[in-house]
N, C-alpha and C positions, 0 to 999 in steps of 0.2 A: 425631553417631554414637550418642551415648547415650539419644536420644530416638527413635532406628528398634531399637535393643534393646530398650527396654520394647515397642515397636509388637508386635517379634518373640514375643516372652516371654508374650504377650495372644493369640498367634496359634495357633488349636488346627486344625492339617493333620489329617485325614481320610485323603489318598491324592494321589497328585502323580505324573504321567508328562508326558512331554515336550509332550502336547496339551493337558492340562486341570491344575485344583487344586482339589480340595472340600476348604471348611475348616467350622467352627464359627461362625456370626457368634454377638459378645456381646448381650448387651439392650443396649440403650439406645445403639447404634452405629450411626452410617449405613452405607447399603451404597455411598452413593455420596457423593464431597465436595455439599456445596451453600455459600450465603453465610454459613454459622455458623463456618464455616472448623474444623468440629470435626474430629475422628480419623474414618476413615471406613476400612472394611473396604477396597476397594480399594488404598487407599493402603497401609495395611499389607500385604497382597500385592505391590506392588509395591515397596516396601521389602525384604522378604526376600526375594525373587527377586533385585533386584542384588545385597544383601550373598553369597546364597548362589552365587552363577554369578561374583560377579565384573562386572556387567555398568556399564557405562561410556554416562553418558546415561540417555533415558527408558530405559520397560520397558513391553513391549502386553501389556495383560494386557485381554480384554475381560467384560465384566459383561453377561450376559446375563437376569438376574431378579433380582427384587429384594426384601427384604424391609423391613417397616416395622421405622422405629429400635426402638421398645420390643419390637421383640420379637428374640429369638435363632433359633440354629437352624442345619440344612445347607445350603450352599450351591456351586456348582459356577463356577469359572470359569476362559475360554480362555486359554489361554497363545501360541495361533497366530491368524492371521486368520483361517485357515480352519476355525477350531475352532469360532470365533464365530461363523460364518455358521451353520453346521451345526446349533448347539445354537439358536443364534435361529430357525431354523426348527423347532424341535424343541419351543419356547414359543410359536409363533404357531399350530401345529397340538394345542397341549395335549396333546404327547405326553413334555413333562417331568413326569413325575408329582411332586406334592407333598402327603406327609401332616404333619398340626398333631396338636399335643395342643395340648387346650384347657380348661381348668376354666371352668366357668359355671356360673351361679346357677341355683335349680331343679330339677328331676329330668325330665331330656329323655327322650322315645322311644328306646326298644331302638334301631330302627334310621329314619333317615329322611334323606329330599332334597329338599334346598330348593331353587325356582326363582325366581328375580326377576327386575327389569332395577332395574339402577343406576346411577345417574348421580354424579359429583362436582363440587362448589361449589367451582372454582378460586377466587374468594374466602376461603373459611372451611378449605379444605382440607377437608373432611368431605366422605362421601360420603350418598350417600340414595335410598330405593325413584324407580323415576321409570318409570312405566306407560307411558306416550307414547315417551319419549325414550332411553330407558336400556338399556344393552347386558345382555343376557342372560347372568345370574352363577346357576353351579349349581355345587352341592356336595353331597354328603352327610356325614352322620355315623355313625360307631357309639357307643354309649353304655359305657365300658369300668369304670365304677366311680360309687355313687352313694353320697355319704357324707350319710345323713339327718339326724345332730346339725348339721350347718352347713349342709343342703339346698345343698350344689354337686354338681355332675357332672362328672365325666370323659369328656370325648369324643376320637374317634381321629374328622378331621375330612379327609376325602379331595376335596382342590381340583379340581374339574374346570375351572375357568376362574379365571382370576389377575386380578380387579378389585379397585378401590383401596378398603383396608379393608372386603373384600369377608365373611371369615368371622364379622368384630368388628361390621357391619352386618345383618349376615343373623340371625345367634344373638341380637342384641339383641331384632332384629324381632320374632322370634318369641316374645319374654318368655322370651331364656335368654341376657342380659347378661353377657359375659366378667369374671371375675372383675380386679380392677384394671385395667381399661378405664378411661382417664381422657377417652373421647368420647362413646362408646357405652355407657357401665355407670354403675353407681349409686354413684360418686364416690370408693372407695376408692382410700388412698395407698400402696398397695404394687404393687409389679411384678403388670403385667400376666401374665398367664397362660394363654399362647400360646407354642406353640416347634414349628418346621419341625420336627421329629423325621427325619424320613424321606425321601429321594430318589432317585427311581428313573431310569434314563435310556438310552438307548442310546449309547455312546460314538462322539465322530462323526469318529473315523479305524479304530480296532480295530471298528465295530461290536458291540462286546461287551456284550449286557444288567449292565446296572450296578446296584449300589442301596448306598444308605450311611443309617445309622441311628445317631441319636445323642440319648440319653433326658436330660429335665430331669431335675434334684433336686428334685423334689416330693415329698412325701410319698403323694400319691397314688397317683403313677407304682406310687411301691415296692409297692403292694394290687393291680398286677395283673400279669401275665404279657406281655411284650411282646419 
């Protein structure tokens, strides 16, 4: 019991009704168990849903997006099957909207959108540009602050398609390397600097336009208006 309370106490709710729960995932957290057998966002929702309900046995709680471990951010998930169905259609049609903040090296464009196709190295886990073979990943960015003594940038990076390390690939590409990217960046040991900030969605029993926001401790953040 005392190891689903710290689960608890890690776990930052957002907003919770009877179909859905958006919480805060940590950095460096799975969103979903794998064989590292480590803590993993799911599980802790599903933790505090029994201790909170009382509930005896499993708990469906479904996962319908996903974020990479180092990074944090908001994230929404069903509490029904039918909540799950709804919202998984609602991510195959790229109508979960999801915004990143993102520091990267260099001084990117005021405004611009990237188009590739990417593929991934189920070996290496890495992803990569792949012209012939590769599913079509677009994004754009806005550029929200550029700090010239350490030439990084702030960008507000709006995902129109959800491929595998798809923003940490693209920004690289272009010679503007995510700041602590330990695949795609230039080898620094500190937290990556990426966080979901934003999620917008239509709720899939009330229909009611949704959106929930929630800003890193950056210091950069704090230089603009958001």
């Amino acid at each position: 019991m005392e190891d689903g309370k710290k689960k608890m106490n890690k776990l930052n709710i957002l907003y919770e009704d009877n179909h859905i729960i958006v919480v805060v995932k940590p950095y460096n957290v799975l969103s979903q168990g794998d064989d590292t057998k480590d803590i993993d966002v799911l599980t802790m929702i599903k933790d505090y849903l029994k201790e909170k309900y009382n509930k005896p046995g499993n708990v469906y709680l479904g996962l319908v997006h996903r974020l990479d471990r180092p990074v944090g951010g908001v994230m929404v998930f069903a509490k029904t099957s039918k909540a799950a169905s709804r919202l998984s259609e609602l991510v195959r049609i790229n109508a979960l909207h999801k915004n990143y903040l993102a520091i990267v090296h260099g001084k990117t464009l005021d405004k611009e959108m990237l188009i590739d196709k990417i593929s991934k190295d189920e070996k290496t886990n890495n992803s990569y540009i792949d012209l012939e073979n590769g599913k079509e990943s677009i994004l754009s960015y806005t550029t929200l602050y550029y700090d010239k003594e350490k030439d990084l940038s702030l960008v507000d990076v709006d995902l129109k398609t959800g491929r595998h390390h798809q923003i940490r690939l693209q920004m690289s590409n272009r010679g503007f390397p995510l700041y602590g990217d330990q695949r795609y960046g230039l080898g620094e040991k500190d937290q990556i600097k990426l966080f979901a900030y934003k999620l917008r969605f239509v709720h899939p029993v009330t229909k009611e336009e949704m959106e929930f926001k929630y800003l890193p401790d950056w210091d950069m953040v704090k230089e603009v208006n958001l």
